[in-house]
Legacy VTK file of the C-alpha trace (Angstrom):
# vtk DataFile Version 3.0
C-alpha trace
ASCII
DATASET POLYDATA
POINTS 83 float
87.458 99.826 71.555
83.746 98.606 71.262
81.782 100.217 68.329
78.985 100.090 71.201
81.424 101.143 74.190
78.897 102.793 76.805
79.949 106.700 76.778
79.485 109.140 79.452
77.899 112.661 78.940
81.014 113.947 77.880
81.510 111.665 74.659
84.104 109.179 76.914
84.448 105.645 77.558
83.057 105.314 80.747
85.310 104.685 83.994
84.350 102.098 86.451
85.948 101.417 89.588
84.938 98.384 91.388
86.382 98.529 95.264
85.779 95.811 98.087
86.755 96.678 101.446
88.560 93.442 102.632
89.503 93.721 106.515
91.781 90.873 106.134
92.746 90.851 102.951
91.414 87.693 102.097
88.599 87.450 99.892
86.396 84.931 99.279
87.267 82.660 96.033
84.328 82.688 94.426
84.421 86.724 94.804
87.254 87.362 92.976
86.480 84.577 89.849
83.007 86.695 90.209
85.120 89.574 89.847
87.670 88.928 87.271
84.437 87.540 85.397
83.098 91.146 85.399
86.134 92.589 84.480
86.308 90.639 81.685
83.058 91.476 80.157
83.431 94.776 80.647
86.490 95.148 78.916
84.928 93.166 76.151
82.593 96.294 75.802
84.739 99.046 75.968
84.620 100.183 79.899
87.273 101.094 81.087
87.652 99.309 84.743
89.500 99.028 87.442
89.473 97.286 91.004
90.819 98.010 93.869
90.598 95.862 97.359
91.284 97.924 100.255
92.305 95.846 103.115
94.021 95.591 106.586
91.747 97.542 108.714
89.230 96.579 111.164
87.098 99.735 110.951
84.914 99.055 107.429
83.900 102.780 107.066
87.727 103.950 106.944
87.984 101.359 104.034
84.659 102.547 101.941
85.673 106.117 102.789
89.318 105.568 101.268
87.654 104.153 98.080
85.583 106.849 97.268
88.378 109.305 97.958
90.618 106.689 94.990
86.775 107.027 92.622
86.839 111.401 93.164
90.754 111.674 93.156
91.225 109.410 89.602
87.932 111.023 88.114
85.573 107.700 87.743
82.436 107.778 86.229
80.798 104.732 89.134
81.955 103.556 92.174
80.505 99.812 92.162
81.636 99.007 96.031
81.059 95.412 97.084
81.422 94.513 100.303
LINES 1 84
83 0 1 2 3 4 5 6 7 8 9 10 11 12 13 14 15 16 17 18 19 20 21 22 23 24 25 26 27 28 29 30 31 32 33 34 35 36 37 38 39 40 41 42 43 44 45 46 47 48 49 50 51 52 53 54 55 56 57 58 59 60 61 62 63 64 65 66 67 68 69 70 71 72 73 74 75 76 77 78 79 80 81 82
């Protein structure tokens, strides 16, 4: 781990989880090379991240909702959601 790893109040290496709801379950190129991009830097500092594309449904707010239920249920720190 990074001697500078960002902690969170509790003294812990902070958990991230990035989510994009994808209705078709095709994102864009340049999104994900954005995205594994960010993933890589913030491993380089010590965060501990994880992504997660929801996909296959038409209705967007059942896919955000379903991602923040994945943040509260696996105790992240952020919810990042990119849509």
């Amino acid at each position: 781990m990074n001697a500078m790893a960002p902690l969170d109040p509790r003294g812990n290496v902070r958990r991230v989880l990035i989510g994009t709801p994808c209705m078709d379950g095709r994102p864009e190129a340049r999104y994900v090379a954005s995205l594994t991009q960010t993933i890589r830097l913030c491993l380089a500092q010590g965060v501990d991240v994880c992504d997660v594309l929801m996909c296959y449904d038409a209705i967007l707010p059942n896919l955000r909702n379903s991602l923040v239920r994945i943040a509260v249920e696996n105790r992240f720190d952020d919810l990042i959601m990119i849509d």
